[in-house]
VEXDREN-2710 file (C-alpha; in Angstrom, 1 decimal):
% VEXDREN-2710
k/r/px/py/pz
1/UNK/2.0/-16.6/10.6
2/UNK/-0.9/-14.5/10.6
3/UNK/-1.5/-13.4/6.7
4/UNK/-4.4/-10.8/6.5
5/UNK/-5.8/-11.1/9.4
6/UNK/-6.2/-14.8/9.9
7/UNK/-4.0/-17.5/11.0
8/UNK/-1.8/-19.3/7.9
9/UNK/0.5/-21.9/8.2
10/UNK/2.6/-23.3/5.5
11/UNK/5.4/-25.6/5.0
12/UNK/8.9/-24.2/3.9
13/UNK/10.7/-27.4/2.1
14/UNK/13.4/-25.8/0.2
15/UNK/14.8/-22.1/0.5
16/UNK/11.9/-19.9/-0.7
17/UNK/11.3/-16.3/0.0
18/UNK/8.0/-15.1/1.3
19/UNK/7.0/-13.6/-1.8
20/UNK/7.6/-17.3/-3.6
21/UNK/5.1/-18.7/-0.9
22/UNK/2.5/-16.2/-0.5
23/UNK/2.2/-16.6/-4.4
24/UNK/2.2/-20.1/-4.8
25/UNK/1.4/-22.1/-1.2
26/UNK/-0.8/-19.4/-0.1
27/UNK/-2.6/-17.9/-3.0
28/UNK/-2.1/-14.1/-2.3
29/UNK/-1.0/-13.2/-5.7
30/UNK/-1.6/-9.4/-5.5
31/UNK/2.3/-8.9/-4.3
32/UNK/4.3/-8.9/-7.8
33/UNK/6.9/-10.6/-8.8
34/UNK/9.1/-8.5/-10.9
35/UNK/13.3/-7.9/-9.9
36/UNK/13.8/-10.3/-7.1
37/UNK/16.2/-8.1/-6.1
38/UNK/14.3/-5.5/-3.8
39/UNK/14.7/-3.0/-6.2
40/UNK/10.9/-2.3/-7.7
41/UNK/8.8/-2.3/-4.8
42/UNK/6.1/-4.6/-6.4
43/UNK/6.4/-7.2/-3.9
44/UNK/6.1/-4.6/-1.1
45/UNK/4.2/-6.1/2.2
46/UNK/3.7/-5.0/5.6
47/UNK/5.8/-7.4/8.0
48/UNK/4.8/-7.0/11.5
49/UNK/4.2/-3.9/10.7
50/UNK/7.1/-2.9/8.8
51/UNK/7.0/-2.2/4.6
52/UNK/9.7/-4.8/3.1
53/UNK/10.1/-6.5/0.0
54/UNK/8.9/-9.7/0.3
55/UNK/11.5/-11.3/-2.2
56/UNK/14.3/-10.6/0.2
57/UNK/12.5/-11.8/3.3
58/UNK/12.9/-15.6/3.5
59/UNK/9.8/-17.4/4.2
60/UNK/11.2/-19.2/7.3
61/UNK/11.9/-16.1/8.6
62/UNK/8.1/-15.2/8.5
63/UNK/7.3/-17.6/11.3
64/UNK/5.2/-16.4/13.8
65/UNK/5.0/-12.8/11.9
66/UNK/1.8/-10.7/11.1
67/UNK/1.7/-10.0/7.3
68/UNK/-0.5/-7.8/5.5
69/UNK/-0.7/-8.0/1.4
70/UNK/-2.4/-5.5/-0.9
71/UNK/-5.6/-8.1/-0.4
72/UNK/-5.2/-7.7/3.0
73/UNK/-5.0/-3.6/3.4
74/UNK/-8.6/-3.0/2.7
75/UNK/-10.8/-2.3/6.0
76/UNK/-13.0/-5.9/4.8
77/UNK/-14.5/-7.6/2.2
78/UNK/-15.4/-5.7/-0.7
79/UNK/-14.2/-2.8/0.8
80/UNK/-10.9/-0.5/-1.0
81/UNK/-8.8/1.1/1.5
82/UNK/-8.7/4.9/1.0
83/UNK/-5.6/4.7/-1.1
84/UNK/-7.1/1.6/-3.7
85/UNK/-10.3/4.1/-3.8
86/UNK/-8.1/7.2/-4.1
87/UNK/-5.5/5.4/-7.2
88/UNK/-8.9/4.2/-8.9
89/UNK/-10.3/7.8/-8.6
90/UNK/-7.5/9.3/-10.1
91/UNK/-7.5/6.6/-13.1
92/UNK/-3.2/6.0/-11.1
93/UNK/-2.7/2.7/-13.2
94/UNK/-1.6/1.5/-16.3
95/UNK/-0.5/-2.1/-16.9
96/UNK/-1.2/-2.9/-12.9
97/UNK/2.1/-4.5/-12.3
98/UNK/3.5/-1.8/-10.0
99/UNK/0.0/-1.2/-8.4
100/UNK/-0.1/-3.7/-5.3
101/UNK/2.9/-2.6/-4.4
102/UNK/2.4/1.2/-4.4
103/UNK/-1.2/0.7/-2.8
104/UNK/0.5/-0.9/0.2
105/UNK/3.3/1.3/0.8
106/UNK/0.8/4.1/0.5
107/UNK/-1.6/2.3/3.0
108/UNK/1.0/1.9/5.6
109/UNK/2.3/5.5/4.6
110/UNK/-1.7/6.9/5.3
111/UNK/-2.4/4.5/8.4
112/UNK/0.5/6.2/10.1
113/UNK/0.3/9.4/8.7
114/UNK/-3.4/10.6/7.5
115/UNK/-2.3/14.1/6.2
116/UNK/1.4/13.5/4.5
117/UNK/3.3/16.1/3.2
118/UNK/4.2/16.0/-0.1
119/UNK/7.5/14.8/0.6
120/UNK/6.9/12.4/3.0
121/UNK/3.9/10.8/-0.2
122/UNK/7.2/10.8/-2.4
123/UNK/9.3/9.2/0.5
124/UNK/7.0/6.7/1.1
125/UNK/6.7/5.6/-3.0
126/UNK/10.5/6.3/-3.3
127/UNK/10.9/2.5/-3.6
128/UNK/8.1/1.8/-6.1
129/UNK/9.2/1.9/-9.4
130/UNK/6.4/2.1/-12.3
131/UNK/6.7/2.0/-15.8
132/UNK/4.0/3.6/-17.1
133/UNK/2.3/6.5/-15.8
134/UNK/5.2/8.7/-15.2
135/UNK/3.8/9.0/-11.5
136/UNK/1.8/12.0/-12.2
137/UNK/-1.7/10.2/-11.5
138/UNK/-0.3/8.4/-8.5
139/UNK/1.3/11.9/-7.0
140/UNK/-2.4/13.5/-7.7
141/UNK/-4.4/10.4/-6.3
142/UNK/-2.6/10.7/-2.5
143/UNK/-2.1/14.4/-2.8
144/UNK/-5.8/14.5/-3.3
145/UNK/-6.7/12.1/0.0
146/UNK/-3.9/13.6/2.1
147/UNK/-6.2/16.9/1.5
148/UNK/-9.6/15.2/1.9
149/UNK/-8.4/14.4/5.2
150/UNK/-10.1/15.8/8.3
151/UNK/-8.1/17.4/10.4
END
């Protein structure tokens, strides 16, 4: 598979989900494991262009895919993507747990969509779950970029 841009391969020898091998085989350990159930949204990754849960994807089933992590959203090295600058502007973390996933889902959510509508920011989060900032500062970091956005 391609993971972030370059070219991965890894060897599946017992059922293991993609989020159990990009975390242990292949070191991307910014998608959280929390529920295993698909129900948190802190294990969210783009899959050939698609935002899943990686826990329910099985890692066989990621052969030949393109996936993109939180460590792999940013436009390069040492680089944030607009939504990692925008949730670190806004102070939109707590504990960090629920933060990889959120930043992806709201990177896929901006690369389509560079001036969402509210609703479509609180679609696109609506299967993030976090704990502890109540969502306020997350709602005010993307509402803030969606209007920074040129037309």
């Amino acid at each position: 598979m391609t993971l972030n841009g370059a070219a991965t391969t890894f060897r599946v020898t017992h059922p293991a989900s993609l989020l159990d091998i990009l975390r242990t085989d292949l070191g991307a350990r910014g998608s959280k494991d929390a529920c295993e159930q698909g129900e948190c949204g802190s294990c969210s990754v783009i899959l050939d262009g698609e935002l899943v849960c990686s826990c329910l994807v099985m890692a066989v089933d990621a052969e030949g895919s393109d996936v993109r992590t939180v460590e792999g959203v940013a436009p390069g090295a040492g680089n944030l993507h607009p939504v990692q600058q925008a949730m670190n502007d806004a102070g939109a973390v707590q504990c960090g747990f629920c933060t990889p996933g959120i930043a992806v889902a709201a990177a896929d959510l901006f690369d389509h969509n560079p001036h969402p509508t509210s609703n479509d920011i609180r679609e696109a989060l609506a299967g993030n779950i976090c704990r502890c900032t109540g969502y306020g500062a997350i709602l005010r970091a993307f509402e803030r970029l969606a209007g920074r956005e040129a037309p």
